[in-house]
CHARMM internal coordinates of N, CA and C (Angstrom, degrees):
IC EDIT
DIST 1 N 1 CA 1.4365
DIST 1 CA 1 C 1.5269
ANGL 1 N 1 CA 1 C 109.35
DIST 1 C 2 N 1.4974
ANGL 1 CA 1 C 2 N 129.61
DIHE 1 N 1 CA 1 C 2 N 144.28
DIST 2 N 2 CA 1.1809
ANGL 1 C 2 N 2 CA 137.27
DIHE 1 CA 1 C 2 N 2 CA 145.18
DIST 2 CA 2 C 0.7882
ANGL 2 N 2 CA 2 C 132.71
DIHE 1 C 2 N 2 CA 2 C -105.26
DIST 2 C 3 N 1.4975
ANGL 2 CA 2 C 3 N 138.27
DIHE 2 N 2 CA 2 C 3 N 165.28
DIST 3 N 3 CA 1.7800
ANGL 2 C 3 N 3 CA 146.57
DIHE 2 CA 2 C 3 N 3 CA -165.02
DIST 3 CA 3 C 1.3559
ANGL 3 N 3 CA 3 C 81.66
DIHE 2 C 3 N 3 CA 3 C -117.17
DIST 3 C 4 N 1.2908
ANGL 3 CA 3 C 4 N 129.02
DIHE 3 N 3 CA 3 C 4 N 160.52
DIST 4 N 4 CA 1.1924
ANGL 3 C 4 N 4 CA 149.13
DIHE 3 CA 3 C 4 N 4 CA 169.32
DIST 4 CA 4 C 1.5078
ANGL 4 N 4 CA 4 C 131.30
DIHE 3 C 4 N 4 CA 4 C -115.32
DIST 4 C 5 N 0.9836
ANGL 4 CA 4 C 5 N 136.50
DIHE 4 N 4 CA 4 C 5 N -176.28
DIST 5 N 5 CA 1.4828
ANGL 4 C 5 N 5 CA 115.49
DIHE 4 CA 4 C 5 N 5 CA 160.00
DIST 5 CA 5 C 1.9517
ANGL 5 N 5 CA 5 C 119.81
DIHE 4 C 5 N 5 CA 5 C -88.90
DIST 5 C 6 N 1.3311
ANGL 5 CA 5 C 6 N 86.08
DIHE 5 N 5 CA 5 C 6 N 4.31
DIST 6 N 6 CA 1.7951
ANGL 5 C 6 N 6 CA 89.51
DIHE 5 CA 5 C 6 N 6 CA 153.02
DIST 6 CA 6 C 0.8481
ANGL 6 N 6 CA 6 C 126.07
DIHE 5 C 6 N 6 CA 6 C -80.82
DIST 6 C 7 N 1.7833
ANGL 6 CA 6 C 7 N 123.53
DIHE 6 N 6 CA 6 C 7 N -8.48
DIST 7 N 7 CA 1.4098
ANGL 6 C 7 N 7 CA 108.30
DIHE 6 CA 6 C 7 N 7 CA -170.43
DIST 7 CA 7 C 1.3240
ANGL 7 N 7 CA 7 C 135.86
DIHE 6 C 7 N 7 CA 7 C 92.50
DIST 7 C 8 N 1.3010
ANGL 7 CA 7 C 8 N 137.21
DIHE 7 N 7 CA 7 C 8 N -156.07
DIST 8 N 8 CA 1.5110
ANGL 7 C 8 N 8 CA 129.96
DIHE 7 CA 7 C 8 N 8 CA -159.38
DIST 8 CA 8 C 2.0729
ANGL 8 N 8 CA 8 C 71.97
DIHE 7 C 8 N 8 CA 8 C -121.89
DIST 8 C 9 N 1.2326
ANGL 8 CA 8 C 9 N 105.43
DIHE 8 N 8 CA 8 C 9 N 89.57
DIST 9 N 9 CA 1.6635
ANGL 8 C 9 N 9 CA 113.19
DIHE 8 CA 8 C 9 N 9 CA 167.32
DIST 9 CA 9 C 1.1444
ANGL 9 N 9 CA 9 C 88.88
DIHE 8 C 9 N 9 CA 9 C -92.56
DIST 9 C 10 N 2.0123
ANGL 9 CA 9 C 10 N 98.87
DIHE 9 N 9 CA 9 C 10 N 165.35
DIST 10 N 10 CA 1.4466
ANGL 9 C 10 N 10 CA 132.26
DIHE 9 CA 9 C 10 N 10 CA -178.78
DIST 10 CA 10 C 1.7646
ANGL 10 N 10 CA 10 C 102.92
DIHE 9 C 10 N 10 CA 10 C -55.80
DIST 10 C 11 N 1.4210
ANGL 10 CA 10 C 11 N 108.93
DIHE 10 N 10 CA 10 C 11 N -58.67
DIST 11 N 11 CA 1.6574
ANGL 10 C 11 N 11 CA 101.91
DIHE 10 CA 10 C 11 N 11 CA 164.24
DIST 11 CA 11 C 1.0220
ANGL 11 N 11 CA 11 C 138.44
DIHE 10 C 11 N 11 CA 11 C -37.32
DIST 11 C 12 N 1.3653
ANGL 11 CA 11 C 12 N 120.22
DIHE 11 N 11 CA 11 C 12 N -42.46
DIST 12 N 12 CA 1.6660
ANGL 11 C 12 N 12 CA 130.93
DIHE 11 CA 11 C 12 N 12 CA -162.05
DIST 12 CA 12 C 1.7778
ANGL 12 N 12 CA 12 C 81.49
DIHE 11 C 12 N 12 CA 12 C -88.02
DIST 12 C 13 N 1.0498
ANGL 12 CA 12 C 13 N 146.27
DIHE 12 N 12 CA 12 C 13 N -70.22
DIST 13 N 13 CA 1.1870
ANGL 12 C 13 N 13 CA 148.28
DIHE 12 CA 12 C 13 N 13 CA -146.91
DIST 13 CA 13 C 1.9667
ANGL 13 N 13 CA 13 C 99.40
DIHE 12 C 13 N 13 CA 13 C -70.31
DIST 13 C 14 N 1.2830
ANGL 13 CA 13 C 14 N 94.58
DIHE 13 N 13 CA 13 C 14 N -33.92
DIST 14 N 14 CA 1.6997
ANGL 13 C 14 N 14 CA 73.41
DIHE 13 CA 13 C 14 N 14 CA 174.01
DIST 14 CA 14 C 1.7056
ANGL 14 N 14 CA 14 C 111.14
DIHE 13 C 14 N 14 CA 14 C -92.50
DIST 14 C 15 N 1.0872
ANGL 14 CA 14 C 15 N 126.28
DIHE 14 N 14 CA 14 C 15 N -11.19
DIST 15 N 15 CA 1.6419
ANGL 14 C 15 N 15 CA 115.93
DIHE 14 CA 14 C 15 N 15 CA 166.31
DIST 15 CA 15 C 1.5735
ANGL 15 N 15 CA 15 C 105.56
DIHE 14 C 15 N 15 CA 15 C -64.33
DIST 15 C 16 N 1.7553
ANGL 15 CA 15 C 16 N 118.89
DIHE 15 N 15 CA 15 C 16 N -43.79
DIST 16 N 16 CA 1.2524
ANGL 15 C 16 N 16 CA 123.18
DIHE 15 CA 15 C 16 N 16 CA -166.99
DIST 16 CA 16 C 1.3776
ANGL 16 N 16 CA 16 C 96.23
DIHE 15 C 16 N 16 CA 16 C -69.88
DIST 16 C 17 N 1.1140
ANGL 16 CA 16 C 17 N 134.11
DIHE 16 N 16 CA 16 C 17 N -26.05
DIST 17 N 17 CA 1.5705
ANGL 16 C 17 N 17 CA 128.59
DIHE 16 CA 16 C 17 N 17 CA 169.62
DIST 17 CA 17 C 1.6584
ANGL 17 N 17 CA 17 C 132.54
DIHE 16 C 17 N 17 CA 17 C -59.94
DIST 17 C 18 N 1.9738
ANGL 17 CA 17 C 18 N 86.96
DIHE 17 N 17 CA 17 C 18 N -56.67
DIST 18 N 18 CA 1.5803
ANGL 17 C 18 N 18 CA 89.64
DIHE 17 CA 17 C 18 N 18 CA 142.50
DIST 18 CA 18 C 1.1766
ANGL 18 N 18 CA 18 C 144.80
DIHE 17 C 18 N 18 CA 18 C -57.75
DIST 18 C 19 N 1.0033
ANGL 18 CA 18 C 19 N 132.04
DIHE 18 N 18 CA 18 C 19 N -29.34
DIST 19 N 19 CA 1.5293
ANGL 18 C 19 N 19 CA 139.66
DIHE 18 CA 18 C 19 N 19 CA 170.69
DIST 19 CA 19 C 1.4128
ANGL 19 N 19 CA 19 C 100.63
DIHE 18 C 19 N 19 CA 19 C -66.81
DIST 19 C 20 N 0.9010
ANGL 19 CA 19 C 20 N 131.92
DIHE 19 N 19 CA 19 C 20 N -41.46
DIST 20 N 20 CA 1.8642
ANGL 19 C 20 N 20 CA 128.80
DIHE 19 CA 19 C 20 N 20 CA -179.13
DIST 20 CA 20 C 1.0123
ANGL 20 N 20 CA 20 C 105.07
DIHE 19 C 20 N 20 CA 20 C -57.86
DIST 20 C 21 N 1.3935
ANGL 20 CA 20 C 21 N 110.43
DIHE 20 N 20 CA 20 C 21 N -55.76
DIST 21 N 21 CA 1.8311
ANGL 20 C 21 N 21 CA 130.49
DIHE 20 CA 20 C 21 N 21 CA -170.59
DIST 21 CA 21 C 1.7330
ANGL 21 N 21 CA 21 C 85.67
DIHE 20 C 21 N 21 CA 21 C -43.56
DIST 21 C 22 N 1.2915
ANGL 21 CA 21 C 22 N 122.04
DIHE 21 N 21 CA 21 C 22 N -77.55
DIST 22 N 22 CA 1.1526
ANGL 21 C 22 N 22 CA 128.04
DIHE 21 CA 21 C 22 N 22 CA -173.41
DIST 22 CA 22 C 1.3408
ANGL 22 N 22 CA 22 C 136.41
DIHE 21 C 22 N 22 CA 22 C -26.03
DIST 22 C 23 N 1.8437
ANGL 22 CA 22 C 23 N 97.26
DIHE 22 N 22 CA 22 C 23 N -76.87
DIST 23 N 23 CA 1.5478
ANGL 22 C 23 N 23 CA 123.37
DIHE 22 CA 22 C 23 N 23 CA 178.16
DIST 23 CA 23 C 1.3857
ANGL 23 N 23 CA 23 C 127.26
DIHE 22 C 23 N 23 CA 23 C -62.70
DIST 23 C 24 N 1.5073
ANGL 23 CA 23 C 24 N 84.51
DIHE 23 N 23 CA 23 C 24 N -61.40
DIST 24 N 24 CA 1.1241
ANGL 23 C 24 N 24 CA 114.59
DIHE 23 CA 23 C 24 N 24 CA -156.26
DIST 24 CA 24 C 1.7394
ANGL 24 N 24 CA 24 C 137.90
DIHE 23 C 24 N 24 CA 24 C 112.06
DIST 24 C 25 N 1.5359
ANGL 24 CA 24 C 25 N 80.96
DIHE 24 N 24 CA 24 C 25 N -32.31
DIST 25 N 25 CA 1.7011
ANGL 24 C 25 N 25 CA 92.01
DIHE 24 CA 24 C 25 N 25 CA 179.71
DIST 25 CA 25 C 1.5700
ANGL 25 N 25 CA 25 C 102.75
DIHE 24 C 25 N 25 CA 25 C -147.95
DIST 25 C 26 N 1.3431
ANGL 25 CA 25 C 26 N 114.74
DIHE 25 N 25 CA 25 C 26 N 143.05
DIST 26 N 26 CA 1.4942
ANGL 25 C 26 N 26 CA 114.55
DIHE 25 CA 25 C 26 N 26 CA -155.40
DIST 26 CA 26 C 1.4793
ANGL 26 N 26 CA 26 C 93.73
DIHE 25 C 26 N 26 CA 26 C -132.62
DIST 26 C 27 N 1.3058
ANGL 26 CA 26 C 27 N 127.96
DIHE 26 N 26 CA 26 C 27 N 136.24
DIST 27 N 27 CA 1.8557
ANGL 26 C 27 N 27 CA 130.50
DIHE 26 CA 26 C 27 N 27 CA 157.56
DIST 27 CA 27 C 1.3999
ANGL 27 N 27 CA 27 C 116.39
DIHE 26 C 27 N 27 CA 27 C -111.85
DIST 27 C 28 N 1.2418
ANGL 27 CA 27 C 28 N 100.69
DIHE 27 N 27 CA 27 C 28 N 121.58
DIST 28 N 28 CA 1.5832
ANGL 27 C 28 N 28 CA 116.98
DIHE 27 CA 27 C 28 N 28 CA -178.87
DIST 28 CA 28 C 1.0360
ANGL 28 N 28 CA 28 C 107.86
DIHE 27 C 28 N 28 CA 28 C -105.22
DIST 28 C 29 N 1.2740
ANGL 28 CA 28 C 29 N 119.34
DIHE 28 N 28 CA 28 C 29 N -179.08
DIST 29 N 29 CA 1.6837
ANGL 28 C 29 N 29 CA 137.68
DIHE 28 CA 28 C 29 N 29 CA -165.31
DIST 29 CA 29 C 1.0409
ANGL 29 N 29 CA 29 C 118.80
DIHE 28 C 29 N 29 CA 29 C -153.14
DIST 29 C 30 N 1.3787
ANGL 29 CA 29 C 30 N 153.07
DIHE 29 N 29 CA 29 C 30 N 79.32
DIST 30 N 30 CA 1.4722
ANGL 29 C 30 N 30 CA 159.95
DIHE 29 CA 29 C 30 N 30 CA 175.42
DIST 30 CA 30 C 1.6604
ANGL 30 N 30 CA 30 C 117.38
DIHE 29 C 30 N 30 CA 30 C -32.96
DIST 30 C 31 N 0.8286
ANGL 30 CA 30 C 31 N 140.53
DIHE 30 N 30 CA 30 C 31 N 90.21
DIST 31 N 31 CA 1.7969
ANGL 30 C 31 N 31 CA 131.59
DIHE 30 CA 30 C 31 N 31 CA 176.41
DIST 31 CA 31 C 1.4492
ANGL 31 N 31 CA 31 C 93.18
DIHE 30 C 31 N 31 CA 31 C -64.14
DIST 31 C 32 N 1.5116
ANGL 31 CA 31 C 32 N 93.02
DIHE 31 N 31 CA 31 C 32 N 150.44
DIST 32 N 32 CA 1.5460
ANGL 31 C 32 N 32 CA 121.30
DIHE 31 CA 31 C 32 N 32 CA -168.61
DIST 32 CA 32 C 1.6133
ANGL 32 N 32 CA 32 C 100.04
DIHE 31 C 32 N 32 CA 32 C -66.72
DIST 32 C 33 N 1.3803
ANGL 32 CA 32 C 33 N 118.49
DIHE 32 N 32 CA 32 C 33 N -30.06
DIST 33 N 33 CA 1.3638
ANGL 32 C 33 N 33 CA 123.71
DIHE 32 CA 32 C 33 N 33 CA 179.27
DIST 33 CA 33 C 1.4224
ANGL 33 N 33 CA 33 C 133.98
DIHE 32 C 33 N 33 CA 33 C -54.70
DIST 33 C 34 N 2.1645
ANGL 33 CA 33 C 34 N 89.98
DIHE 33 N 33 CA 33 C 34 N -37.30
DIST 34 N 34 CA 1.2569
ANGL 33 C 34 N 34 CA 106.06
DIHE 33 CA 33 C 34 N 34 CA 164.49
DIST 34 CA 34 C 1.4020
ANGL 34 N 34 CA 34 C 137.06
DIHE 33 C 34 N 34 CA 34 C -68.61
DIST 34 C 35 N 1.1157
ANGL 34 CA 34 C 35 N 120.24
DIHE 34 N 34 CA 34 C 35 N -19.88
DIST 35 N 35 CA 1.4851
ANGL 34 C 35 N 35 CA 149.40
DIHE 34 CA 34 C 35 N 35 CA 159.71
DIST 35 CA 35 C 1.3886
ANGL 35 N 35 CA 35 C 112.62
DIHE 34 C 35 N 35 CA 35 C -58.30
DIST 35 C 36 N 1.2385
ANGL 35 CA 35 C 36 N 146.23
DIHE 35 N 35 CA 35 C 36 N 23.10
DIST 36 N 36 CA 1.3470
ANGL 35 C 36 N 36 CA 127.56
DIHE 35 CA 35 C 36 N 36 CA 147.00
DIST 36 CA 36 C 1.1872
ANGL 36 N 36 CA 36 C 151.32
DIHE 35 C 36 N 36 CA 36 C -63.44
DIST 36 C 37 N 1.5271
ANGL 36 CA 36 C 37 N 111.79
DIHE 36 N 36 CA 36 C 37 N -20.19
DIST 37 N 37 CA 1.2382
ANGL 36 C 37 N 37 CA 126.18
DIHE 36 CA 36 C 37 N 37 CA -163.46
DIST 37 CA 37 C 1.5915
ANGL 37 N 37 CA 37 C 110.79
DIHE 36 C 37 N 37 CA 37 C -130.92
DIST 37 C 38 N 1.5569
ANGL 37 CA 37 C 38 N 114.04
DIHE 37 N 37 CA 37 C 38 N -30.52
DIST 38 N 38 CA 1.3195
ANGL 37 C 38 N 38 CA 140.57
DIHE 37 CA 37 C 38 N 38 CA 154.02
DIST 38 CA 38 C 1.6197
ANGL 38 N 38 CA 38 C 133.31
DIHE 37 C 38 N 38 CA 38 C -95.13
DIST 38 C 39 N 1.2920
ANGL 38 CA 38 C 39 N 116.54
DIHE 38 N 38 CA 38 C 39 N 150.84
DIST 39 N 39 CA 1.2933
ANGL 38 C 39 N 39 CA 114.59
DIHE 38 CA 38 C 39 N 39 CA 158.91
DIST 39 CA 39 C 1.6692
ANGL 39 N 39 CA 39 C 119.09
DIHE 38 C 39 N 39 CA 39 C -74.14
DIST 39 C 40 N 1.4665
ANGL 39 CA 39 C 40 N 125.79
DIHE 39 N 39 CA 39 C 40 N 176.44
DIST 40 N 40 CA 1.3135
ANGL 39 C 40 N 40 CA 118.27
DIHE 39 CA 39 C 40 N 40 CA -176.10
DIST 40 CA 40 C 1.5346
ANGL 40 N 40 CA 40 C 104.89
DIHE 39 C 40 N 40 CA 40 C -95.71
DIST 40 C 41 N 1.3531
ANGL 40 CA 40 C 41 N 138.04
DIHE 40 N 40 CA 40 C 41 N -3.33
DIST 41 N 41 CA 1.4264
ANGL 40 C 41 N 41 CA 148.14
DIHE 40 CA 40 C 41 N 41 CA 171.97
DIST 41 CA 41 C 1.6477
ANGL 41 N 41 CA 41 C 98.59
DIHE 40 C 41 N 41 CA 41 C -68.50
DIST 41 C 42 N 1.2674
ANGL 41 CA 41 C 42 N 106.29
DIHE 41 N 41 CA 41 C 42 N -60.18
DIST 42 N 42 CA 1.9799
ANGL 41 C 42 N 42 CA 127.19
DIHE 41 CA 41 C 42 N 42 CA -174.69
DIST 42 CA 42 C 1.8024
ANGL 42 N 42 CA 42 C 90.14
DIHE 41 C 42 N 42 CA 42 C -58.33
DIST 42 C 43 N 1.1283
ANGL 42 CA 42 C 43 N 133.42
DIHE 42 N 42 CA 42 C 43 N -50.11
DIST 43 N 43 CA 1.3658
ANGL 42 C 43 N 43 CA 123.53
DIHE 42 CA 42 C 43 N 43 CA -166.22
DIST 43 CA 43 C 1.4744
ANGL 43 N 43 CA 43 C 108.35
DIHE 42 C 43 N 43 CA 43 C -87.91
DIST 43 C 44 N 1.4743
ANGL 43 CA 43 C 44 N 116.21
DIHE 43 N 43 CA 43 C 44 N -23.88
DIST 44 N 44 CA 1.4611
ANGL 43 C 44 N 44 CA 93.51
DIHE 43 CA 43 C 44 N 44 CA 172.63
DIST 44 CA 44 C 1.6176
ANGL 44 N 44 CA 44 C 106.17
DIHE 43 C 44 N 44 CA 44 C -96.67
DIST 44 C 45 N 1.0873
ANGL 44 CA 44 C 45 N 126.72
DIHE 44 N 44 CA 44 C 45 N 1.67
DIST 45 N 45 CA 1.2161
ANGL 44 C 45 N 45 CA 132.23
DIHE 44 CA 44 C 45 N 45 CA 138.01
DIST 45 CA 45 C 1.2959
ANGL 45 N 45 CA 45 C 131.33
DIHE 44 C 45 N 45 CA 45 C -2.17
DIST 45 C 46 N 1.7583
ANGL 45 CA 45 C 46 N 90.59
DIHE 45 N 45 CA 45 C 46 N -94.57
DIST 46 N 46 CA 1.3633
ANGL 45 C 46 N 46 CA 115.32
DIHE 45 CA 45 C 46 N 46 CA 177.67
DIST 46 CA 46 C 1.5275
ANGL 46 N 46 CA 46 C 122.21
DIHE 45 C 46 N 46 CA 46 C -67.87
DIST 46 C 47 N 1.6799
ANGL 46 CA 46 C 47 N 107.92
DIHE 46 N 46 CA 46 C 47 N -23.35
DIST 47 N 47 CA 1.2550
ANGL 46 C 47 N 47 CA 116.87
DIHE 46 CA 46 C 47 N 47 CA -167.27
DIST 47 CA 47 C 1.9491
ANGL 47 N 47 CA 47 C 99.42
DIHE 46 C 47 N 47 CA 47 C -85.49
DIST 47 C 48 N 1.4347
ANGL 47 CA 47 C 48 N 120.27
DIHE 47 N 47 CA 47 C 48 N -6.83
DIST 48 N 48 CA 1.4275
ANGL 47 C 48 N 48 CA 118.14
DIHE 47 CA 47 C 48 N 48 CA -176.74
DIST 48 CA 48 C 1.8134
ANGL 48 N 48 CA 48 C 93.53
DIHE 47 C 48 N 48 CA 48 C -97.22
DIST 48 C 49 N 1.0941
ANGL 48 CA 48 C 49 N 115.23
DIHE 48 N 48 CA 48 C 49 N -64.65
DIST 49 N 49 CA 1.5676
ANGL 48 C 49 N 49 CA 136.97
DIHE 48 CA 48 C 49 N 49 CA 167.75
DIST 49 CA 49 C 1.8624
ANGL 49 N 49 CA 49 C 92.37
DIHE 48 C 49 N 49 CA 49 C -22.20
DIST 49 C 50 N 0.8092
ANGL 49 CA 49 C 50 N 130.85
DIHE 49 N 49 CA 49 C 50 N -23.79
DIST 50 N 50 CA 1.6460
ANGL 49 C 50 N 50 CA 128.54
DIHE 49 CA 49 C 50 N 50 CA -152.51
DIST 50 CA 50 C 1.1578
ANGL 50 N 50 CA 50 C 107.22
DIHE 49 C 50 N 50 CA 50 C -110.76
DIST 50 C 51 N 2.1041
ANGL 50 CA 50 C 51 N 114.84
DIHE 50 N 50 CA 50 C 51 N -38.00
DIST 51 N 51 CA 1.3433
ANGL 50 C 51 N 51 CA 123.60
DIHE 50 CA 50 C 51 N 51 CA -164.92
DIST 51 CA 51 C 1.5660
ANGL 51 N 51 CA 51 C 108.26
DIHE 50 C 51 N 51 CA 51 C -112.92
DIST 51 C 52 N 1.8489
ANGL 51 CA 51 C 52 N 109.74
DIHE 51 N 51 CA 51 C 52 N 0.42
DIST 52 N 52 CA 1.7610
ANGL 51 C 52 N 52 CA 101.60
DIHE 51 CA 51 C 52 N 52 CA 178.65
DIST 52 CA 52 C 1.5647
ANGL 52 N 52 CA 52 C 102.56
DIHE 51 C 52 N 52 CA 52 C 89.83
DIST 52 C 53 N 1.3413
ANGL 52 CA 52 C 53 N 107.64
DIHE 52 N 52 CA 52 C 53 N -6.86
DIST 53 N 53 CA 1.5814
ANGL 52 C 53 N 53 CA 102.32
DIHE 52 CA 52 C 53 N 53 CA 164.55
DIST 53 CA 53 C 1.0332
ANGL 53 N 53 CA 53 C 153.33
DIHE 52 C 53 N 53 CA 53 C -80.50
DIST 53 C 54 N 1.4713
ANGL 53 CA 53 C 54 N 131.46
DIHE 53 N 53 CA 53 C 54 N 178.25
DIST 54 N 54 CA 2.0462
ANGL 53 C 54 N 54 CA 94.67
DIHE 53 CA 53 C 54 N 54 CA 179.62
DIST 54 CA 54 C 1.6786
ANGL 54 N 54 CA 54 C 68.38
DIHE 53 C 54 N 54 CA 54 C -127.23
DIST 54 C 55 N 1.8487
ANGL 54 CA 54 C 55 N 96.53
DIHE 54 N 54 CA 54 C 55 N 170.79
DIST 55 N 55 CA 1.9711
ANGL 54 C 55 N 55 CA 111.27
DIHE 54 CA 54 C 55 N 55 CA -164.70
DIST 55 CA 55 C 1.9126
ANGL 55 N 55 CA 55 C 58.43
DIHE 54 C 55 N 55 CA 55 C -110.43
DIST 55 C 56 N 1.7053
ANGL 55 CA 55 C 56 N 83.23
DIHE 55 N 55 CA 55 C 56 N 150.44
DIST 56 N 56 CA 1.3101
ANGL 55 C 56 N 56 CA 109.06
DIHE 55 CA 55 C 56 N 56 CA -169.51
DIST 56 CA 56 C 1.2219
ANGL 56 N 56 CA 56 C 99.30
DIHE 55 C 56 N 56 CA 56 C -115.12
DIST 56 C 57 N 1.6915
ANGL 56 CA 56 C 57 N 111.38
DIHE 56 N 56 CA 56 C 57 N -40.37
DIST 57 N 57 CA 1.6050
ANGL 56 C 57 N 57 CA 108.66
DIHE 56 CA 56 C 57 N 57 CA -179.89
DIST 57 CA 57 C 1.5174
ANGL 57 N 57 CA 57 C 92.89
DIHE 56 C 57 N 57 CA 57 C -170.89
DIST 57 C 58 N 1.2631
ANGL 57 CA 57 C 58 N 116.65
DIHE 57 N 57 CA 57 C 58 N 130.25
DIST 58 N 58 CA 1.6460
ANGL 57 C 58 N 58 CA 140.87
DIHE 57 CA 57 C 58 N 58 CA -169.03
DIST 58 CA 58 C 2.2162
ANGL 58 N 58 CA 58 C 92.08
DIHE 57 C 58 N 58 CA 58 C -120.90
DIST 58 C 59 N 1.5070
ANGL 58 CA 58 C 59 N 106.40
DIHE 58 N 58 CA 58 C 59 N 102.37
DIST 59 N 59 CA 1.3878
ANGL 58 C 59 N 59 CA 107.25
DIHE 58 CA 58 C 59 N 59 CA 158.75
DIST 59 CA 59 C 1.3135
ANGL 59 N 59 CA 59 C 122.08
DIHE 58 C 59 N 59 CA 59 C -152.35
DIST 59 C 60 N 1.3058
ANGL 59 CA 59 C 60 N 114.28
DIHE 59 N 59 CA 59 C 60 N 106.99
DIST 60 N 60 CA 1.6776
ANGL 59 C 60 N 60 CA 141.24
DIHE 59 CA 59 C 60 N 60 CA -155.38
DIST 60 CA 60 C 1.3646
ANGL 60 N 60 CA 60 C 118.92
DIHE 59 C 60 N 60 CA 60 C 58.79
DIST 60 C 61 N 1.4335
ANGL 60 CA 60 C 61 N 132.75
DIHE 60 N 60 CA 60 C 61 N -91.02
DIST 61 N 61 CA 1.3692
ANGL 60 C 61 N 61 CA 116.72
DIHE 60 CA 60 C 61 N 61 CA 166.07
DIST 61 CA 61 C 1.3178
ANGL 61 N 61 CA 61 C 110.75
DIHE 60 C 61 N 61 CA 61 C -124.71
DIST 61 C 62 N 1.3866
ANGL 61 CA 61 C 62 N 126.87
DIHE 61 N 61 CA 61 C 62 N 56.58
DIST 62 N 62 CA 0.9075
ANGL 61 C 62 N 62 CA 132.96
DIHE 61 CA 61 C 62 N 62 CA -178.36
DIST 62 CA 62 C 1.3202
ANGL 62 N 62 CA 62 C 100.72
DIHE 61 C 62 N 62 CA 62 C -151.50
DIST 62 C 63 N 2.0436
ANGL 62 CA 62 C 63 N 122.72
DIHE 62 N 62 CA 62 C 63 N 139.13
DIST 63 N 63 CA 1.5133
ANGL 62 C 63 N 63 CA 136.17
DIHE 62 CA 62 C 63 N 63 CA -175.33
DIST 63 CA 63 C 1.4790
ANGL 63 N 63 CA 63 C 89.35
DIHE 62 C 63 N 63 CA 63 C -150.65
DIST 63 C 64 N 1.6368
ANGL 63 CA 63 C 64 N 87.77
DIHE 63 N 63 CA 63 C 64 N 164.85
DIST 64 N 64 CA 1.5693
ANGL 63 C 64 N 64 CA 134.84
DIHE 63 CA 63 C 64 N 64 CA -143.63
DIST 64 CA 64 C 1.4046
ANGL 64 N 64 CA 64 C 93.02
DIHE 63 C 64 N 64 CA 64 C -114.32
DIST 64 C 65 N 1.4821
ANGL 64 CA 64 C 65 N 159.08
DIHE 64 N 64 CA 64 C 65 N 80.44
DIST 65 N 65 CA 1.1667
ANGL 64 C 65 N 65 CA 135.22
DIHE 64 CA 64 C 65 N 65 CA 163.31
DIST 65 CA 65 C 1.6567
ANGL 65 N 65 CA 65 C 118.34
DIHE 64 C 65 N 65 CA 65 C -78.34
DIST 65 C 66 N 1.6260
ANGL 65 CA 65 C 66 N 114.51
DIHE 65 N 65 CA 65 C 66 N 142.79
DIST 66 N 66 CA 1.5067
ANGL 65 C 66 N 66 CA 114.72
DIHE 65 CA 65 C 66 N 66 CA 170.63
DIST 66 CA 66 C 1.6085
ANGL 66 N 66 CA 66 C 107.95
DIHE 65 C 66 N 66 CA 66 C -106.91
DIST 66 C 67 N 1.2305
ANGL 66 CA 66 C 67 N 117.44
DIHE 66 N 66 CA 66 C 67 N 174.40
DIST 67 N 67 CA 1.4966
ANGL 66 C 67 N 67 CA 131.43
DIHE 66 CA 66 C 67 N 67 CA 155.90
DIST 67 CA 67 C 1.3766
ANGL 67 N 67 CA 67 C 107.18
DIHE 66 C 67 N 67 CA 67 C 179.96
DIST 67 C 68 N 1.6133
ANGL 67 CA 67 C 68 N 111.91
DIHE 67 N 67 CA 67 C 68 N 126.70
DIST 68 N 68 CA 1.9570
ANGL 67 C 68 N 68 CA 92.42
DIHE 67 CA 67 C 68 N 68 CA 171.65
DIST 68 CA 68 C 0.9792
ANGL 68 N 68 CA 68 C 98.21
DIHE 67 C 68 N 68 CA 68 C -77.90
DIST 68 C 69 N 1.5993
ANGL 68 CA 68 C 69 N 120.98
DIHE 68 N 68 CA 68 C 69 N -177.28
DIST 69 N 69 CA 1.3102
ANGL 68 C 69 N 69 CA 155.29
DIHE 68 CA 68 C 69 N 69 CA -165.27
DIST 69 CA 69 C 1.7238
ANGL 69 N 69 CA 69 C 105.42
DIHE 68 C 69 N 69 CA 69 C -89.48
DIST 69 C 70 N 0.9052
ANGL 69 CA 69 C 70 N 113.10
DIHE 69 N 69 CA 69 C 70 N 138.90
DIST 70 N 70 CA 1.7455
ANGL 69 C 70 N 70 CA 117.99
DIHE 69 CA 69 C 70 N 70 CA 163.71
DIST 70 CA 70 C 1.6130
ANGL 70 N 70 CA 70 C 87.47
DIHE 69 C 70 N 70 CA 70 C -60.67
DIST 70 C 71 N 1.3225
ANGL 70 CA 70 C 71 N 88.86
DIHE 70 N 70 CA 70 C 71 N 161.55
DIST 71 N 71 CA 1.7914
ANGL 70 C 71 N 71 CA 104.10
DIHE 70 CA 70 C 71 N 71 CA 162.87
DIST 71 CA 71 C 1.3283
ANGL 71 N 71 CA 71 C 102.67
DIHE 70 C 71 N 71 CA 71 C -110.09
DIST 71 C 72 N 1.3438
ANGL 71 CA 71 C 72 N 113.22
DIHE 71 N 71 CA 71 C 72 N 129.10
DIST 72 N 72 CA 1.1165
ANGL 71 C 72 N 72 CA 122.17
DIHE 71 CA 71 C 72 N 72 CA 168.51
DIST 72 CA 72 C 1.6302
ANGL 72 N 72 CA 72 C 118.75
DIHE 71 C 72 N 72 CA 72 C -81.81
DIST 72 C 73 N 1.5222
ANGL 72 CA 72 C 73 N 100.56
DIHE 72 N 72 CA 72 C 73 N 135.77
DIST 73 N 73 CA 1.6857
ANGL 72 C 73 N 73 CA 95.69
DIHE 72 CA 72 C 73 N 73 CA -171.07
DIST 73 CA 73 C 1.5684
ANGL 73 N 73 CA 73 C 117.50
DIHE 72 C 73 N 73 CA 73 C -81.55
DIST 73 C 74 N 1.2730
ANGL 73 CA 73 C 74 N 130.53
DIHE 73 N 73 CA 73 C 74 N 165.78
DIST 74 N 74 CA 1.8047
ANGL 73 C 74 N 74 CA 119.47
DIHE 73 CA 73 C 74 N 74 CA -166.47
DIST 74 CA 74 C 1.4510
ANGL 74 N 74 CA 74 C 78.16
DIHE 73 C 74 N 74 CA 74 C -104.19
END
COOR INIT
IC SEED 1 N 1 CA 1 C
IC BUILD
């Protein structure tokens, strides 16, 4: 996944949602573009804070997202 210089948009946040739904654990990548106004700690921040996730690991422009899985019932 990448961040863009749009930011934590309605799009990016629902793929990053899906991917949780999925994985479980998602790695993103910040573009330098996105970084103007924020640091990349503050954006994956907000971008875990947003999706129910916890930041697993924030190092340079690149983060760690977690979420377990629902259990699905049989």
């Amino acid at each position: 996944m990448w961040v863009g210089k749009g930011g934590a948009s309605a799009e990016l946040l629902k793929e990053i949602d899906k991917q949780l739904a999925k994985k479980e654990t998602v790695k993103a990548r910040i573009l330098k573009s996105a970084l103007s106004e924020h640091e990349a700690k503050q954006v994956a921040s907000r971008i875990a804070d947003q999706t129910g996730a916890s930041l697993v690991e924030a190092r340079g422009h690149t983060f760690t997202l977690y979420r377990p899985r629902d259990k699905e019932k049989p």
